[in-house]
C-alpha positions as CSV (number, residue, x, y, z in Angstrom):
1,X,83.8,21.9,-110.4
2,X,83.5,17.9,-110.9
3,X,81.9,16.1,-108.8
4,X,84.5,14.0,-108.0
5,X,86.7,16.9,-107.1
6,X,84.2,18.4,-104.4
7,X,83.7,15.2,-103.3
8,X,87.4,15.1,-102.3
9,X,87.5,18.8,-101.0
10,X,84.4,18.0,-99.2
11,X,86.4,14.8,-97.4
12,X,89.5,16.5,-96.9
13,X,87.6,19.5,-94.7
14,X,85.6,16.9,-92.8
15,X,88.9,15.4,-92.2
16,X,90.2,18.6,-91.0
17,X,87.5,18.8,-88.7
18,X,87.6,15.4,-87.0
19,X,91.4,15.9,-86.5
20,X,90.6,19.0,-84.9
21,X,87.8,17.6,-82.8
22,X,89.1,14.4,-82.0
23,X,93.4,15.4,-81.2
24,X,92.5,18.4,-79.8
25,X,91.1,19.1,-76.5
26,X,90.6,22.8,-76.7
27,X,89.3,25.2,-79.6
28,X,92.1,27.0,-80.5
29,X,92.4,31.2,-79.4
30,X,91.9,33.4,-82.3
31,X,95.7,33.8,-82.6
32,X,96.3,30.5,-82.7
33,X,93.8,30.0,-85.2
34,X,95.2,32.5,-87.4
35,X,98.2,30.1,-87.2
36,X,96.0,26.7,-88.0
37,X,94.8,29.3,-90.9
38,X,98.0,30.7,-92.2
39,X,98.7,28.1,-95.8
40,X,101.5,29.5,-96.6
41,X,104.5,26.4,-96.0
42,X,106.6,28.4,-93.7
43,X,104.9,30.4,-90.6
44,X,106.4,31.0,-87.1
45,X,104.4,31.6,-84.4
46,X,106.6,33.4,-82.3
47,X,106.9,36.4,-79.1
48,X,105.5,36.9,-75.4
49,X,105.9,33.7,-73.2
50,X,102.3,31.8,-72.2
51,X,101.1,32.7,-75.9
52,X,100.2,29.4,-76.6
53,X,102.9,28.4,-78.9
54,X,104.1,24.5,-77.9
55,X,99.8,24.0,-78.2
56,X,100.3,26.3,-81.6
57,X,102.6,23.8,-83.1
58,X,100.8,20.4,-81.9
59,X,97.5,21.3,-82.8
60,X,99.2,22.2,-86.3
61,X,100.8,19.1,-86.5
62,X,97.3,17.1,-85.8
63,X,95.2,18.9,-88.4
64,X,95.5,15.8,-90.9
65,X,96.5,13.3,-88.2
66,X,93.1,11.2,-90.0
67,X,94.9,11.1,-93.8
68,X,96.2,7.7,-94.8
69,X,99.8,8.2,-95.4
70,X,100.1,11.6,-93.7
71,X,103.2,12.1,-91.1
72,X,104.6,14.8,-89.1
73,X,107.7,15.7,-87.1
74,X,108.1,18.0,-84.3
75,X,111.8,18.6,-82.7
76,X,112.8,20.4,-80.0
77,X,116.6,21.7,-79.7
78,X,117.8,18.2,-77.3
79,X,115.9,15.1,-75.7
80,X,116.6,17.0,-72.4
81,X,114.0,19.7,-73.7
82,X,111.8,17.2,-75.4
83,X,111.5,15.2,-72.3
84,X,110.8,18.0,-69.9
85,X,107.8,17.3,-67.8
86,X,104.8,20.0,-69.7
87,X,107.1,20.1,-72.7
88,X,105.3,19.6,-75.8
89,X,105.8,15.7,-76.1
90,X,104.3,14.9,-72.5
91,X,101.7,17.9,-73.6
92,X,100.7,15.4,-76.2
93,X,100.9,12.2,-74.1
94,X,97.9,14.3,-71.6
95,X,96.0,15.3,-75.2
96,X,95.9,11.9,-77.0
97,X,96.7,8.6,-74.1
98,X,93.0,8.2,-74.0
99,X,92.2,8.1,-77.5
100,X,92.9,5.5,-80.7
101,X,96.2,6.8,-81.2
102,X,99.0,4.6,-79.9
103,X,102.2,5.5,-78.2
104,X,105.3,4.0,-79.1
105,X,107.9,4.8,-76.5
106,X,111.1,3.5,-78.6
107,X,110.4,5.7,-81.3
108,X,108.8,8.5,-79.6
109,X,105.7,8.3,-82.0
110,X,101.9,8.3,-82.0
111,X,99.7,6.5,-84.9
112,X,96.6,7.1,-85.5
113,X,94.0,4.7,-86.8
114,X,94.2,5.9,-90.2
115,X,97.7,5.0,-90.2
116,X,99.0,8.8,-89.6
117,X,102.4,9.0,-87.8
118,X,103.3,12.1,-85.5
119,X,107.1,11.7,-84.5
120,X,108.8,13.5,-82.0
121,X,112.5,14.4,-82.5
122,X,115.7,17.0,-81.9
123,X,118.5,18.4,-83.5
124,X,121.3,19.4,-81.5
125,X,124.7,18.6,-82.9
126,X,125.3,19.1,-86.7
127,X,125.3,15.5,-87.2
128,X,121.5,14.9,-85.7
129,X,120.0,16.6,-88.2
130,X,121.1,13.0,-90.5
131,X,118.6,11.3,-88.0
132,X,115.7,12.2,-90.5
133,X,118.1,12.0,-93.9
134,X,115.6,9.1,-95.4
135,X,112.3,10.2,-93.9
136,X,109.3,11.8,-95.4
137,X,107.1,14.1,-93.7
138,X,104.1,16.3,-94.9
139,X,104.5,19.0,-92.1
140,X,107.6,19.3,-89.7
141,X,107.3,21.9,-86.4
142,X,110.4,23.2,-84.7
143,X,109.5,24.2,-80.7
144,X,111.5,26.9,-79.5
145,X,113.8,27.6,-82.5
146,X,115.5,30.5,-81.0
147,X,117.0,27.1,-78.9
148,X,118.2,25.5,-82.2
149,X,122.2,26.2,-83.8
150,X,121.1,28.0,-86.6
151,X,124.2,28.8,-88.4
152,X,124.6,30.3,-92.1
153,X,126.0,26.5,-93.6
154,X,124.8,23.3,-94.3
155,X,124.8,22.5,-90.8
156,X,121.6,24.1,-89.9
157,X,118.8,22.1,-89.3
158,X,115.9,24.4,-90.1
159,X,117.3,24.6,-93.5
160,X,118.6,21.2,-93.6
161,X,115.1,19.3,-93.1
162,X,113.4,21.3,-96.1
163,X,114.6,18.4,-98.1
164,X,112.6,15.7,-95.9
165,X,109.6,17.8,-96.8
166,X,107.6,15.6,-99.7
167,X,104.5,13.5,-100.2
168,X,103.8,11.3,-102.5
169,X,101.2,11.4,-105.6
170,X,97.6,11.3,-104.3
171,X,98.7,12.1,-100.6
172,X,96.5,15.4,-100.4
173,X,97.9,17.6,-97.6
174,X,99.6,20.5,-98.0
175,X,103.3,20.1,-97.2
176,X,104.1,22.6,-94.1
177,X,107.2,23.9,-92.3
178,X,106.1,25.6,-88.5
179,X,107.8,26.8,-85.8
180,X,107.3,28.7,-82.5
181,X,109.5,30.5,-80.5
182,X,110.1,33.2,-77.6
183,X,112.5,35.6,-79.2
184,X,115.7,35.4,-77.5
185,X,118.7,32.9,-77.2
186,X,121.7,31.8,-79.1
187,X,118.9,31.9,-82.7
188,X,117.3,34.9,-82.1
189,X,119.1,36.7,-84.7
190,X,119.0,33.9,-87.5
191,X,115.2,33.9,-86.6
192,X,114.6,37.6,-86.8
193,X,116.4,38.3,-89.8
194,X,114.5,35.1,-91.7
195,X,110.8,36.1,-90.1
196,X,110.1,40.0,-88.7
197,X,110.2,42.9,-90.4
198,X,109.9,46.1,-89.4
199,X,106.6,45.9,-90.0
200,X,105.5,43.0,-88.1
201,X,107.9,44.1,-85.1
202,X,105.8,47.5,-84.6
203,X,103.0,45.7,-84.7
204,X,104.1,43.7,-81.6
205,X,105.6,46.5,-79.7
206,X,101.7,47.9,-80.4
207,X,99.5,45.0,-79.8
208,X,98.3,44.7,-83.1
209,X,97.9,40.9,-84.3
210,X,97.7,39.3,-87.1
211,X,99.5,37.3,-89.9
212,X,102.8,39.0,-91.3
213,X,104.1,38.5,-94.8
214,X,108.4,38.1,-94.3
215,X,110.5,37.5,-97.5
216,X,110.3,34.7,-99.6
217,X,106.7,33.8,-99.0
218,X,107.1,33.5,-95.4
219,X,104.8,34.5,-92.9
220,X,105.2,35.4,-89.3
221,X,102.1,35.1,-86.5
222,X,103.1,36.7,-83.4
223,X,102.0,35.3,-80.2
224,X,101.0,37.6,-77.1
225,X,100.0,36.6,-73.1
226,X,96.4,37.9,-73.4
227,X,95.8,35.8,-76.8
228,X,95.9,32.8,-74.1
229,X,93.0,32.8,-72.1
230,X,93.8,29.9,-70.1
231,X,96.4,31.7,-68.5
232,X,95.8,34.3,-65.4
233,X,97.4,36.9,-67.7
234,X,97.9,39.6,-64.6
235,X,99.5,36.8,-62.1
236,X,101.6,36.2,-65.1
237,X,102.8,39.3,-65.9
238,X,103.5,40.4,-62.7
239,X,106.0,37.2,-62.1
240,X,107.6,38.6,-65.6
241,X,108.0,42.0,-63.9
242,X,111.1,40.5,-62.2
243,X,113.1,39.9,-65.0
244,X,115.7,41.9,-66.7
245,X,114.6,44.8,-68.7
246,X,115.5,43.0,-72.0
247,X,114.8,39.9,-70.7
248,X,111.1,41.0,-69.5
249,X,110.4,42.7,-73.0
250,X,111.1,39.6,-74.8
251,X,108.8,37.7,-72.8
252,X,105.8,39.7,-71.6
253,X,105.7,41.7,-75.0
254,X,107.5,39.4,-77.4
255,X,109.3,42.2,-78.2
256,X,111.8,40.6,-80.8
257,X,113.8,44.6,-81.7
258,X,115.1,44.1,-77.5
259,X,118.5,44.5,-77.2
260,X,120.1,42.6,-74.4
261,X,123.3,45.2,-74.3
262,X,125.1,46.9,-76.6
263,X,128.3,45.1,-75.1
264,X,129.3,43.8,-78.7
265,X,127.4,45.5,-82.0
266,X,127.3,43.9,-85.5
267,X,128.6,46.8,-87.3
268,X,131.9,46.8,-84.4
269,X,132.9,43.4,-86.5
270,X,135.9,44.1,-88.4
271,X,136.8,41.7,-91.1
272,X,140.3,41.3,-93.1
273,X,141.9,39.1,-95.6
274,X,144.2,36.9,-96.3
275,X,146.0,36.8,-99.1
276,X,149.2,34.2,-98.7
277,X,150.9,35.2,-95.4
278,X,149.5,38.7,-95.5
279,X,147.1,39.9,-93.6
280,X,145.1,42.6,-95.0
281,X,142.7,44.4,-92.4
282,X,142.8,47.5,-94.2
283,X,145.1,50.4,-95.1
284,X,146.3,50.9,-90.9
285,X,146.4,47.0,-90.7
286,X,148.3,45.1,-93.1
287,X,151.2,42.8,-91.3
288,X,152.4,39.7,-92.7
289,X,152.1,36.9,-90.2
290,X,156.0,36.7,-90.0
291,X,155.5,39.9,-88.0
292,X,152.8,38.5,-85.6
293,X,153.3,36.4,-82.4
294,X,151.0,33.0,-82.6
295,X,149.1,31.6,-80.1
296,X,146.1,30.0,-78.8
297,X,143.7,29.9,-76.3
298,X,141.3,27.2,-74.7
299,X,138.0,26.5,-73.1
300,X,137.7,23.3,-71.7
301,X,134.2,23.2,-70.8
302,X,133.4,19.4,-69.2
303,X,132.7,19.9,-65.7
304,X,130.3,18.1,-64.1
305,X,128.2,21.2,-63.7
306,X,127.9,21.0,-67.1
307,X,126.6,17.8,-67.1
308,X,124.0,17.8,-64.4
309,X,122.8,21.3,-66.1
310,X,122.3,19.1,-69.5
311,X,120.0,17.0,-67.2
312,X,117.8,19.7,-66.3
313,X,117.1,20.5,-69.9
314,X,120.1,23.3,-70.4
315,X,122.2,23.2,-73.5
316,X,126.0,22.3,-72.5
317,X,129.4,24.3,-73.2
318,X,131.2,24.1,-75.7
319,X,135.2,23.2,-75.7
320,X,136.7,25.6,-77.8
321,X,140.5,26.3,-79.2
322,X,140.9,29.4,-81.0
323,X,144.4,30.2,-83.3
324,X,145.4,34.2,-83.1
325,X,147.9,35.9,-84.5
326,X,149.0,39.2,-82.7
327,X,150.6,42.7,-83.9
328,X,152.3,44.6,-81.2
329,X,153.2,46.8,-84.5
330,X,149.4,48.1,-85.2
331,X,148.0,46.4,-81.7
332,X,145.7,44.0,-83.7
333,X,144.3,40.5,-83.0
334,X,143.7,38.3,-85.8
335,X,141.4,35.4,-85.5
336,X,142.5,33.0,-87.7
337,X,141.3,29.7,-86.8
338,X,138.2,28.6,-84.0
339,X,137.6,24.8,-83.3
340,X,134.5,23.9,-81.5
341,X,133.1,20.9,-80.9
342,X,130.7,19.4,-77.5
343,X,133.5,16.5,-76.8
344,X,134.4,14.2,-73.9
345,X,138.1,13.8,-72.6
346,X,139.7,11.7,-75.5
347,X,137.9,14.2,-77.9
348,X,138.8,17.5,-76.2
349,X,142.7,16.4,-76.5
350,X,142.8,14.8,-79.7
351,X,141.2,18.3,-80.9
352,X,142.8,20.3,-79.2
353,X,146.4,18.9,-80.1
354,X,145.4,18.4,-83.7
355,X,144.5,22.6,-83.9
356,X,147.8,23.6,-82.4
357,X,149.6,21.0,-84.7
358,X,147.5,22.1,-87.8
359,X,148.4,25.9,-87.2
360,X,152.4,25.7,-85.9
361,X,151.0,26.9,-82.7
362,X,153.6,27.0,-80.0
363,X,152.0,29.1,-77.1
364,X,148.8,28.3,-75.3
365,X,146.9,30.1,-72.8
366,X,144.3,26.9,-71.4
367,X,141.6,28.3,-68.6
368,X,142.7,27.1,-65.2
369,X,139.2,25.3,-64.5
370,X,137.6,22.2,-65.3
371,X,140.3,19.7,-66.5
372,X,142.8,22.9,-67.8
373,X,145.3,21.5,-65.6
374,X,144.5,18.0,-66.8
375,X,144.6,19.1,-70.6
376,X,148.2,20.9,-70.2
377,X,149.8,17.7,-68.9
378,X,148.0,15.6,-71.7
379,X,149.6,18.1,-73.8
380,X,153.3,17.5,-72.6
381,X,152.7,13.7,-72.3
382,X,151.7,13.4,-76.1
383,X,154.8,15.4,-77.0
384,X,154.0,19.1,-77.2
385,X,156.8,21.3,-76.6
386,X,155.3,24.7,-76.5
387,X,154.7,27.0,-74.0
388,X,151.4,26.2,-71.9
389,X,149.9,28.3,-68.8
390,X,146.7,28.2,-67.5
391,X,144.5,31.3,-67.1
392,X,142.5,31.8,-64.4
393,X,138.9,32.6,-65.0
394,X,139.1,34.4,-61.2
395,X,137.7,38.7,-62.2
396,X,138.8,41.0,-59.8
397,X,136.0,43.4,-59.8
398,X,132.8,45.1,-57.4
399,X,130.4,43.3,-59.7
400,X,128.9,40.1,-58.3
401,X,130.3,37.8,-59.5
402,X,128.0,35.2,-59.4
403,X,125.8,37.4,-61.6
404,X,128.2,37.7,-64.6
405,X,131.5,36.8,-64.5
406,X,132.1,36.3,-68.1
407,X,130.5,39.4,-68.6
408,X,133.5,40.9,-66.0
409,X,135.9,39.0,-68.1
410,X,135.4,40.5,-71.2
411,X,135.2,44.0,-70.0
412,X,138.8,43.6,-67.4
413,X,140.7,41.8,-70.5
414,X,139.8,44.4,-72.7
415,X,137.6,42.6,-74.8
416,X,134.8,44.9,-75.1
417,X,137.3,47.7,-75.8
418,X,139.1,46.3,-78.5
419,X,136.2,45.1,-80.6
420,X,134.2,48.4,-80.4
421,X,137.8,50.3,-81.2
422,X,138.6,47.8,-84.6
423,X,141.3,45.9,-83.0
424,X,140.1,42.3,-83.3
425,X,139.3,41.3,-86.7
426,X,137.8,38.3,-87.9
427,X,138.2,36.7,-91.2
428,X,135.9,37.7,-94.4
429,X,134.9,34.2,-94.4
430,X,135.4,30.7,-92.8
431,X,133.0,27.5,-92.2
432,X,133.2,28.1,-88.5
433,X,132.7,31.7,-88.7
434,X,128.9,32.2,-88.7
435,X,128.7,30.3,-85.3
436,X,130.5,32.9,-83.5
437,X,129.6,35.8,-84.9
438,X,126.0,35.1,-83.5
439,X,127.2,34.0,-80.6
440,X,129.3,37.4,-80.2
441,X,126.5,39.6,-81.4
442,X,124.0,38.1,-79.7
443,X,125.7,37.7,-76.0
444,X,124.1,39.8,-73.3
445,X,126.0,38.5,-71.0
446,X,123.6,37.3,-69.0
447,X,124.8,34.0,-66.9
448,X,123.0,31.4,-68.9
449,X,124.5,32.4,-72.3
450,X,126.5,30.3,-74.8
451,X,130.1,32.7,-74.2
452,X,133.0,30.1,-74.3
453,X,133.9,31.4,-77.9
454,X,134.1,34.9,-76.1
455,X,135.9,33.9,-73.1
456,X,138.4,32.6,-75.6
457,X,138.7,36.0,-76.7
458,X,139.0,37.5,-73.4
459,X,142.1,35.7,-72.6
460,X,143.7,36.0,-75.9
461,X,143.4,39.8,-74.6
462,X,144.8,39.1,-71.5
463,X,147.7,37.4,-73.6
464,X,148.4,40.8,-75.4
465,X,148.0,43.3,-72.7
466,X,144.5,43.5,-72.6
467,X,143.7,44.5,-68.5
468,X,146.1,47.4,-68.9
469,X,143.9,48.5,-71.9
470,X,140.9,47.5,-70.2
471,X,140.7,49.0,-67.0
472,X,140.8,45.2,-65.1
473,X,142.4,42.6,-63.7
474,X,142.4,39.5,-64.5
475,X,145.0,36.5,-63.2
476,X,147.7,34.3,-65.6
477,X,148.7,31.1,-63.3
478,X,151.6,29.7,-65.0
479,X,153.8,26.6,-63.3
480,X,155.6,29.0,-61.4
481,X,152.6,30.7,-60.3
482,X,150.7,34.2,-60.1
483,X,152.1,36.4,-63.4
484,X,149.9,38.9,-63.7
């Protein structure tokens, strides 16, 4: 080897070193450092809760924090979740405020003497991820991606950001993608499909650790409570111990093959197409729309609960308007059209009546919640002459409700029933449609969940006889009151 070139190899380890020496206030766990180790470009770190991940992901991003030139990005799903108090940017505010590097607040960014930059970012809606459309960085670190919207389009971030992933000629870093996550949430099974196999997954259900080869030269590190020393790994576990089954598997194991139900499977999911005004579901469901009743159903979403849980760090509803067509001839729903967008008043209208308008929809079921009431007379006042009632989100059942009432919904309205039986069917394909089949196949129905897509549903089961199929009852308020 030239001289020259050890020289340089020589420099860049020292300059590993001093990064981790100097950013770093702890030596990282031997997980962790199979992480740091990993130098393959795209590695998640990912499983039990306490496993060290956020400090996984900011040590990671500090290795070459002393490289002229070198920058780094870290996001996390919202600035709700970035700014959390112990989130990973205040973790990095405690590791680095009494060092050279200098905080700028504005730009939520540290430099470092040697000119390094480590950024601190999130990607929530599908135009965020534009933030970072001119940047360069050498290494970018998602935090919790099982938070992030990771849909199967060019409206995913993860993939998206791949493209701000350069250096320049005689910057010598490697150029790394990172992540850490819990499995779990609205991307756990965009995650798992891109990172375990079944391979690594055994592993995790036995203990065993180590690094992971995926597909595609990806590499997965899994994460588990006792790899964290600095953690009272019993007092932990035993607050774990009073979570949900599923819920307690994810976390304590980082058990990513944990179903949360088996209220809606994958392979339940039937698809048809549309070929003019036909719709072709198969030999036992081809109607032409002629023969199906239209209609639509909404989710508000907007309340203020809503927006003081945003506050706290928890992602908001969605308003949703999905288009159905209905055939009382072979009892099928069709989904033809969903429209979702996070909106305010003036945009949850405007959508709204631009979906019923774009699809010749003249009968809408709108939840009776919210600003439901508000959104039907904004509908008459801008000149829509359809049919609108409200439907009320009130479950009659002996569950508690508090505990799961969307979960009650889509079992009373026949949801549930339908989808396992073949009687909803989606489209083969559609921009909007990877969004809620994840949502759909990942729902637990658990409280917390993204479902406003699936309460949709519900109701457009209640609108075709669904509690009579379902075994529930569920309420239609209409102007002249209690229907059903």
């Amino acid at each position: 080897m030239p001289d020259s070139t050890l020289a340089g190899v020589v420099g860049l380890l020292r300059e590993r070193v001093q990064a981790k020496r100097g950013w770093c206030p702890h030596t990282p766990y031997p997980a962790q450092r199979a992480f740091l180790n990993c130098e393959a470009r795209e590695v998640l770190y990912g499983g039990a809760a306490g496993g060290g991940k956020s400090d996984a992901i900011l040590m990671a991003a500090l290795e070459y924090a002393d490289v002229p030139g070198y920058s780094a990005l870290i996001l996390r799903r919202d600035f709700q979740r970035l700014a959390l108090p112990g989130a990973i940017m205040d973790r990095s505010k405690e590791w680095l405020s009494n060092t050279r590097a200098r905080w700028n607040e504005q730009y939520r960014r540290w430099t470092f003497p040697s000119g390094a930059t480590l950024q601190f970012g999130y990607v929530d809606s599908p135009d965020d991820r534009f933030r970072y459309a001119s940047a360069e960085f050498q290494f970018i670190g998602f935090d919790e991606l099982t938070e992030f919207r990771l849909a199967e389009d060019e409206s995913n971030p993860y993939t998206f950001l791949f493209s701000r992933l350069r250096r320049t000629q005689g910057l010598n870093v490697p150029l790394r993608f990172r992540a850490a996550s819990n499995p779990g949430n609205i991307g756990h099974a965009w995650v798992k499909r891109r990172f375990i196999t079944t391979e690594s997954a055994t592993a995790v259900e036995r203990g065993i650790t180590g690094v992971f080869p995926a597909a595609d030269g990806r590499y997965f590190v899994p994460a588990a409570i006792r790899d964290n020393p600095a953690i009272n790994a019993d007092e932990y576990e035993a607050n774990l111990g009073h979570l949900p089954p599923v819920m307690r598997a994810r976390l304590m194991r980082g058990n990513w093959d944990a179903v949360e139900s088996l209220i809606f499977q994958a392979e339940w999911l039937r698809r048809y197409r549309s070929r003019g005004d036909l719709l072709d579901g198969g030999p036992a469901s081809q109607v032409h729309t002629a023969q199906c009743r239209r209609f639509a159903t909404v989710d508000t979403a907007g309340t203020s609960k809503d927006l003081a849980d945003a506050q706290k760090g928890k992602a908001p509803s969605w308003s949703v308007c999905a288009v159905w067509d209905y055939s009382a001839k072979v009892d099928c729903l069709f989904l033809r059209h969903v429209w979702r967008e996070r909106v305010g008043w003036v945009g949850l209208c405007a959508g709204v009546l631009a979906t019923l308008r774009n699809w010749n929809v003249t009968r809408v079921r709108i939840e009776n919640a919210h600003v439901g009431p508000a959104l039907r007379d904004q509908l008459a006042a801008s000149g829509f002459a359809g049919n609108v009632e409200l439907v009320s989100p009130a479950v009659k059942s002996q569950r508690d409700k508090g505990a799961g009432a969307k979960l009650d919904r889509a079992i009373a309205s026949g949801l549930v029933k339908r989808v396992e039986s073949g009687r909803l069917l989606i489209p083969e394909s559609a921009p909007w449609l990877p969004d809620w089949e994840m949502e759909v196949t990942s729902w637990g129905g658990l409280p917390d969940e993204q479902a406003d897509q699936i309460d949709t549903a519900s109701y457009a089961c209640v609108e075709v006889g669904g509690p009579a199929r379902g075994g529930g009852s569920i309420e239609i308020i209409s102007k002249g009151g209690l229907r059903r």
